[in-house]
N, C-alpha and C positions, 0 to 999 in steps of 0.2 A: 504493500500500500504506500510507505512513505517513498520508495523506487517510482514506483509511476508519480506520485505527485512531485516528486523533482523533476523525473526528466519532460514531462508535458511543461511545465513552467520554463524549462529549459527550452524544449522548444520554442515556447512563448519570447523569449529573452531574445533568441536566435535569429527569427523575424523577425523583430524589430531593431536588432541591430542591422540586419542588411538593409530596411528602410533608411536607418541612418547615416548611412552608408553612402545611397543611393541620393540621399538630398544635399549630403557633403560634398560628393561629387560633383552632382547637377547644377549646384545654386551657390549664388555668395554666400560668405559668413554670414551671421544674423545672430544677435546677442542673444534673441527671445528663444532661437532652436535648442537654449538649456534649459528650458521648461519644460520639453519633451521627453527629458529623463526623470522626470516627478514621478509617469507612471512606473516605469521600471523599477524607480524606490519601493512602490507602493506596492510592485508585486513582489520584490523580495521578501521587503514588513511581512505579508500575507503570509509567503513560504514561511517563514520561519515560526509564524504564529499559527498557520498548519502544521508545521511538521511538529513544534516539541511540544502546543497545547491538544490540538485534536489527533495526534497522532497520525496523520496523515487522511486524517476522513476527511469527508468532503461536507458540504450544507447540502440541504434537502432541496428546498426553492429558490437558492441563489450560487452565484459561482462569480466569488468574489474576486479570482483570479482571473478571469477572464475580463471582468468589467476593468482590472489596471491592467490589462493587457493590450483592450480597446483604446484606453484613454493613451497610452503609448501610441499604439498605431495608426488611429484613424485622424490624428492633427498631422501623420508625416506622410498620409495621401492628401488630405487636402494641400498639403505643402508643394510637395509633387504636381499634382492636377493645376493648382494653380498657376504656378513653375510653366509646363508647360500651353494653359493658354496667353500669358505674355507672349511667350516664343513664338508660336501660331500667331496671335494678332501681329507683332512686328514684322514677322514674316510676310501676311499679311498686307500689311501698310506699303515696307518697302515693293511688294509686287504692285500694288497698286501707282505708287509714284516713278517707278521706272518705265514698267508697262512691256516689258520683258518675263521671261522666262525666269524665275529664281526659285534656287535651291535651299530649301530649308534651313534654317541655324539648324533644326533637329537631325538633319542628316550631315552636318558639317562636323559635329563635336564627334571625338572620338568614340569608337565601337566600345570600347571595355571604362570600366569606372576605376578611376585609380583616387583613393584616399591620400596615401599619402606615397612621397619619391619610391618607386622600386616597389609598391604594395599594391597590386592587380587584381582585379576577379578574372579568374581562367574564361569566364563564359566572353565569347566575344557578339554583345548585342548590343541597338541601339540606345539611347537614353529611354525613348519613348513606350520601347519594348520593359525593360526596366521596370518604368511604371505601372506598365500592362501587370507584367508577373508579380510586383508588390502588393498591387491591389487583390488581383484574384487569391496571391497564395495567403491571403486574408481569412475566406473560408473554408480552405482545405484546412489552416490549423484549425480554426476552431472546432470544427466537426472532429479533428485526427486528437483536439486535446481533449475535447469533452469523451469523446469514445475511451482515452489513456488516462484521463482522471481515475480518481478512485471512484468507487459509485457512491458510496454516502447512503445514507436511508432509503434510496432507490431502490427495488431490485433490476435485474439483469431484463425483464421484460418491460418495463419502463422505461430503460437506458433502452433498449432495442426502439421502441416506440420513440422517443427522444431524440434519437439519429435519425430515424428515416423524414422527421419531420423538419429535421433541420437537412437534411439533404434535399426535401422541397424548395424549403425557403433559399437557401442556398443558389440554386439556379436559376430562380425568378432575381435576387438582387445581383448576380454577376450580370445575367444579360442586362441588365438596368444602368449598366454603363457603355451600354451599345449608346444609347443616344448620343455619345461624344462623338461618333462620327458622323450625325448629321449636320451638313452646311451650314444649316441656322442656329446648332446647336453649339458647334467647337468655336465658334467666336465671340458667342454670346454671356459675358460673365455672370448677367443676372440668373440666367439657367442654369448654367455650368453651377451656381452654389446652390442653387434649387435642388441639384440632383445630389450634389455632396452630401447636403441637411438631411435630405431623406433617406439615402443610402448610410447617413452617419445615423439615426432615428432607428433603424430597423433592424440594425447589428445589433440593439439592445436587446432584443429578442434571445439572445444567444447566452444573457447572462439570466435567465428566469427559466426555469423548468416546469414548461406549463405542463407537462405528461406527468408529475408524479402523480400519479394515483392509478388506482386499483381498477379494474373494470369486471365486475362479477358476472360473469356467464354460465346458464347451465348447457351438460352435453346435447348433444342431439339425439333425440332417442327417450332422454329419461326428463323423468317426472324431477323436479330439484324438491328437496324436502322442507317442511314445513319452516324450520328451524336456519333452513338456507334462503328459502323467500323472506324471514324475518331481519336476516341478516343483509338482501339486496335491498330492501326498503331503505334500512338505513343507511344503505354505501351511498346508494345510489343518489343522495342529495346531495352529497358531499362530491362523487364525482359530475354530475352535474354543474356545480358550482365552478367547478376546479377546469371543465369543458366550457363551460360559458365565458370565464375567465383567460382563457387562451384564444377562443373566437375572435373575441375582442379586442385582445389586443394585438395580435395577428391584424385585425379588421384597421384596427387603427395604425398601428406603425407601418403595415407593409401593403397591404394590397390596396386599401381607402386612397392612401396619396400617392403609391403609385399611378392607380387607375385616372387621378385630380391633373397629375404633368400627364399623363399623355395625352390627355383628352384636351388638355392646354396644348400639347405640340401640334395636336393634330388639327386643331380649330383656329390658333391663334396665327401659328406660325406655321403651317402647310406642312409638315413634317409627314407624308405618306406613303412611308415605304413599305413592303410588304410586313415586313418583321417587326414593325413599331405597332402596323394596325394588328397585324396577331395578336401580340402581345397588347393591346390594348382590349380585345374580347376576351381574350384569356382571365384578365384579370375582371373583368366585368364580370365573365361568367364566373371566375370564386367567389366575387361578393353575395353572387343572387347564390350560389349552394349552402354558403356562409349562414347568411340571414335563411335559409329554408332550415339551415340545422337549428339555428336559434330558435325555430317554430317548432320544428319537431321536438328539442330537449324542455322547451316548457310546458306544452301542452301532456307531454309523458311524466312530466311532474306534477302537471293539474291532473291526472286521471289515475295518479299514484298517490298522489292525498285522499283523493274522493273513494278510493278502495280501501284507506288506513279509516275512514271513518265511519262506512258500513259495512258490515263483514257481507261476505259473500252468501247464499243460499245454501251452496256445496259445503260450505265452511261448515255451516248452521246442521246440515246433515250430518256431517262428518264429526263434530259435536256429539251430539244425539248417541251416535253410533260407541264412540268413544264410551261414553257414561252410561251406555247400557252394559259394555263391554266389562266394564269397573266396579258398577253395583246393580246387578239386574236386580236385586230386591225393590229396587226405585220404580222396575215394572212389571212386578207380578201382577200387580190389579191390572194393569194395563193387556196384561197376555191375556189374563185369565178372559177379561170381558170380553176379547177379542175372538176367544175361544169361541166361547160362548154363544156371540151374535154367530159364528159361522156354523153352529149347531142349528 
């Protein structure tokens, strides 16, 4: 336990250093990029207060390494992003005032990032590319640290549930930076942070565990027993709660304002490529299954109260049968008469 909760941290620490890396290279100095090592304090503090007070367990509904892990990362992509639409716009500008053919500054600066004299990355890629893979290998850790964390009060079929659903969200926010290469969109700064906020908004998702909980099923085939339907009554609020809870805020961080810019690209600013209007039903269509779930999970709670407060007929039977079973003396008179009339 306390093995995995270092070395996912360690991963953590690992990524953000080749962000840092990557902006050291790309960009001038800047006094304020030592605020960007706060998080990294933060998530050692954490480690350390994992490892020798919880023993390397983890928290149930939150994942506090992750969140200084975010707070590391996500200010050295906006840094990055922004980095490069100056580039783009100047680029830009001088195309425009010569009225020639011009090459990029992005394709001008060197293929490989070098830190400092004689200190190289082996990979030989462009600045831009760079950013490309900082951003994305954003949520392959998090998925790869939440799966190498410890599970914490979780069990192992929550965690499984836990992933696949961060493996959703996951590919709706990478293509969510497709937008940067549309015309209207890579030179436009008010969007370009439109999409940062949002895309920085719905990473949170990643530090709240909306799947812990239980989901009681009986098999197929069999009757579940009385003492088991007693027991899904009462789960079943609780995960309700805990599913209504995650709709939501899924609803609202990721797919609500995704759905709000596109539908802005798409009306304001002519943005209709095939892949942006996909992507633009796609998510329209989660909201309407979203909200049909939210109709299904209440009205399954209204007609799960209204069953806890009259009993059933069969119940009532089933009763009956019980208590005759227990003290038939309660219906001898009752046989006897019955006898009787059939004489």
């Amino acid at each position: 336990m306390v093995i995995s909760a270092l070395f996912t941290r360690g991963v953590f620490c690992l990524h953000c250093l080749v962000a840092f890396w990557t902006i050291f290279s790309t960009s001038p100095w800047h006094p304020l990029y030592c605020l960007l090592l706060s998080g990294l304090v933060g998530l050692v503090f954490e480690t350390v207060v994992t490892i020798h007070v919880r023993k390397g367990a983890e928290y149930k509904w939150f994942c506090p390494s992750v969140f200084f892990y975010l707070l590391s990362i996500v200010p050295c992509v906006w840094i990055l992003e922004l980095d490069m639409l100056q580039l783009r716009v100047q680029a830009k500008d001088e195309l425009e005032q010569q009225g020639i053919n011009f090459t990029s500054k992005l394709m001008k600066q060197p293929g490989n990032l070098t830190l400092f004299n004689g200190v190289t990355v082996p990979l030989v890629m462009e600045p831009a590319q760079w950013v490309v893979m900082v951003e994305q290998l954003v949520l392959f850790v998090l998925i790869l640290g939440r799966w190498m964390l410890p599970k914490g009060d979780i069990s192992r079929d929550e965690l499984s549930q836990l992933l696949l659903v961060y493996i959703g969200m996951a590919a709706d926010i990478i293509e969510f930076f497709e937008a940067f290469k549309e015309e209207r969109v890579k030179y436009n700064w008010m969007l370009i942070v439109s999409i940062l906020s949002i895309w920085s908004a719905s990473l949170l998702q990643f530090t709240l565990v909306l799947t812990a909980t239980k989901s009681v099923k009986s098999r197929a085939g069999f009757a579940p027993h009385p003492d088991e339907n007693e027991g899904m009554c009462k789960s079943c609020c609780g995960c309700c709660g805990n599913e209504v809870f995650g709709i939501v805020t899924t609803m609202v961080l990721q797919d609500g304002p995704f759905l709000i810019l596109r539908l802005l690209l798409l009306i304001e600013y002519d943005v209709n490529s095939y892949m942006h209007i996909f992507f633009t039903v796609k998510n329209t269509l989660v909201l309407l299954l979203m909200f049909y779930r939210l109709f299904v999970v209440f009205e399954y709670k209204s007609m799960t109260d209204k069953d806890s407060d009259h009993p059933k007929p069969d119940d009532a039977e089933d009763y009956l049968e019980l208590s005759a079973t227990e003290s038939p003396a309660k219906f001898g008179n009752y046989g006897s008469n019955a006898e009787a009339n059939q004489e």
